[in-house]
Backbone bond lengths (Angstrom), bond angles and torsions (degrees), N, CA, C in turn:
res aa  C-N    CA-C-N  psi(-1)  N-CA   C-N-CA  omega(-1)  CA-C   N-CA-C  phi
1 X - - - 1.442 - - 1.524 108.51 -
2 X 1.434 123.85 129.91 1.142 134.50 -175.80 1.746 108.48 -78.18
3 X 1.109 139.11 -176.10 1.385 139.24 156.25 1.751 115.02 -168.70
4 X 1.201 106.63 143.02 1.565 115.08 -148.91 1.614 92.07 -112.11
5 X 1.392 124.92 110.19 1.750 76.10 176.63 1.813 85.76 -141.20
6 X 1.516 96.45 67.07 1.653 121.64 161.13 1.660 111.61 -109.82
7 X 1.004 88.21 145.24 2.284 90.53 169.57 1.491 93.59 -57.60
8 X 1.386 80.92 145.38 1.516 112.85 177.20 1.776 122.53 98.93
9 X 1.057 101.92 -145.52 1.588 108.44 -165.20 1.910 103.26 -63.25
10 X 0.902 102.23 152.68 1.454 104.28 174.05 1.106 130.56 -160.56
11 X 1.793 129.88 130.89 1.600 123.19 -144.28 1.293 108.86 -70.51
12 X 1.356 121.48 158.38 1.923 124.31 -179.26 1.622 78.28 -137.34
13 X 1.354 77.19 140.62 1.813 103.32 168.65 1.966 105.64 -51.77
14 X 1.231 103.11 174.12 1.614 106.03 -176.31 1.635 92.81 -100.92
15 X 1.328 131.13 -14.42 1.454 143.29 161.79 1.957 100.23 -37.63
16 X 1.476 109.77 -48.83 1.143 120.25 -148.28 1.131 102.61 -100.96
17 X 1.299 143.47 -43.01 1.917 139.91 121.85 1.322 121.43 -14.48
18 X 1.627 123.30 -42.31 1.721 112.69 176.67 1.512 105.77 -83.97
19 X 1.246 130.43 -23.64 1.414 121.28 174.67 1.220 97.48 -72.33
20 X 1.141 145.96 -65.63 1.559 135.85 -164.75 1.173 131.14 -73.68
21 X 1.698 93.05 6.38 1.892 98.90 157.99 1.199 117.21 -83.89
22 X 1.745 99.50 -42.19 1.225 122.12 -162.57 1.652 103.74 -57.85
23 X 1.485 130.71 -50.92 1.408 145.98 -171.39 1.780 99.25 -74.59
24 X 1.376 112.33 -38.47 1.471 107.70 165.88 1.873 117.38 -60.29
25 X 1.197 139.88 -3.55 1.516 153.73 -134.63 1.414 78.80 -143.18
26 X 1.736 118.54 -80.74 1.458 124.63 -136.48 1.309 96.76 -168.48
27 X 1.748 104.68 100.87 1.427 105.57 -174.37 1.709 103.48 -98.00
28 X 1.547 116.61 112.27 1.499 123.86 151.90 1.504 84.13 82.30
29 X 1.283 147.31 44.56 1.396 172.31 137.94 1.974 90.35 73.92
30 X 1.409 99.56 41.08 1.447 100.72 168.25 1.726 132.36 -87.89
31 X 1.406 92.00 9.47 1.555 95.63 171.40 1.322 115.90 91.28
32 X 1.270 107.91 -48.06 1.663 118.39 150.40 1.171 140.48 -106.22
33 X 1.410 122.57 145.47 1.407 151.99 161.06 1.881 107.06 -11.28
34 X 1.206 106.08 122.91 1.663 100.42 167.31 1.392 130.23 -57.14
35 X 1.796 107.10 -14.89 1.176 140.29 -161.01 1.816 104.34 -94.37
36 X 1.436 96.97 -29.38 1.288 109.31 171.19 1.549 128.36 -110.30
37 X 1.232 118.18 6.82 1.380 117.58 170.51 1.436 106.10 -79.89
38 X 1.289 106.27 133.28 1.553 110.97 161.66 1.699 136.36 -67.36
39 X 0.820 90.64 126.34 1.929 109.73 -174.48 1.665 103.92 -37.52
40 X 1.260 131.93 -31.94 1.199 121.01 -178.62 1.754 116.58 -102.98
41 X 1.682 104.37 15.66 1.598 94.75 -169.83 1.308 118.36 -97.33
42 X 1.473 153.04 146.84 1.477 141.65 176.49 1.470 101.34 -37.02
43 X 1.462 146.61 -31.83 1.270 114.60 -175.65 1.337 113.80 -79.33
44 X 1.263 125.38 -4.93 1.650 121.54 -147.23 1.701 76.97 -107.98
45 X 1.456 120.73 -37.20 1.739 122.86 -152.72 1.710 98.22 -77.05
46 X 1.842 112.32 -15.61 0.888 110.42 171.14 1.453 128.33 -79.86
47 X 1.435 94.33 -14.79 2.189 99.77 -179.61 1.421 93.21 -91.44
48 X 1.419 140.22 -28.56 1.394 126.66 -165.61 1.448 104.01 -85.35
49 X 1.833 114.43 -29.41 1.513 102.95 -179.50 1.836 110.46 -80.17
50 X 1.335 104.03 -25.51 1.527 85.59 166.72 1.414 123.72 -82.14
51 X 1.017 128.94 -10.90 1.615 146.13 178.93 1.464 91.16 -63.63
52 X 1.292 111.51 -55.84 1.717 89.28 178.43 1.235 133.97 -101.81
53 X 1.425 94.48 -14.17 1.868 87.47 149.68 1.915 133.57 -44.73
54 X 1.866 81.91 -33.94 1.593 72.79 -176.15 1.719 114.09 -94.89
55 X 1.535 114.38 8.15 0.860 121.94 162.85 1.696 123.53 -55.38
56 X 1.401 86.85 -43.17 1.542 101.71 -158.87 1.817 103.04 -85.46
């Protein structure tokens, strides 16, 4: 695994490209698109509350 740790662009595993097709297709086998879940629904409140969990 490479690691970039200059400003700017920086490499992501191909691990991290097949999940975000996969959730672009069929996010969490919900039928819809990650692209299409709405911002206020329990599935979406579930990527933003772990988003900052792993922030923190």
């Amino acid at each position: 695994m490479n690691h970039n740790f200059n400003a700017g662009p920086s490499i992501l595993p191909s691990e991290v490209f097949e999940e975000a097709s996969r959730a672009i297709i069929d996010f969490n086998n919900a039928g819809l698109s990650i692209l299409e879940i709405g911002h206020r629904t329990p599935l979406f409140e579930d990527v933003l509350n772990e988003a900052i969990s792993l922030v923190k």
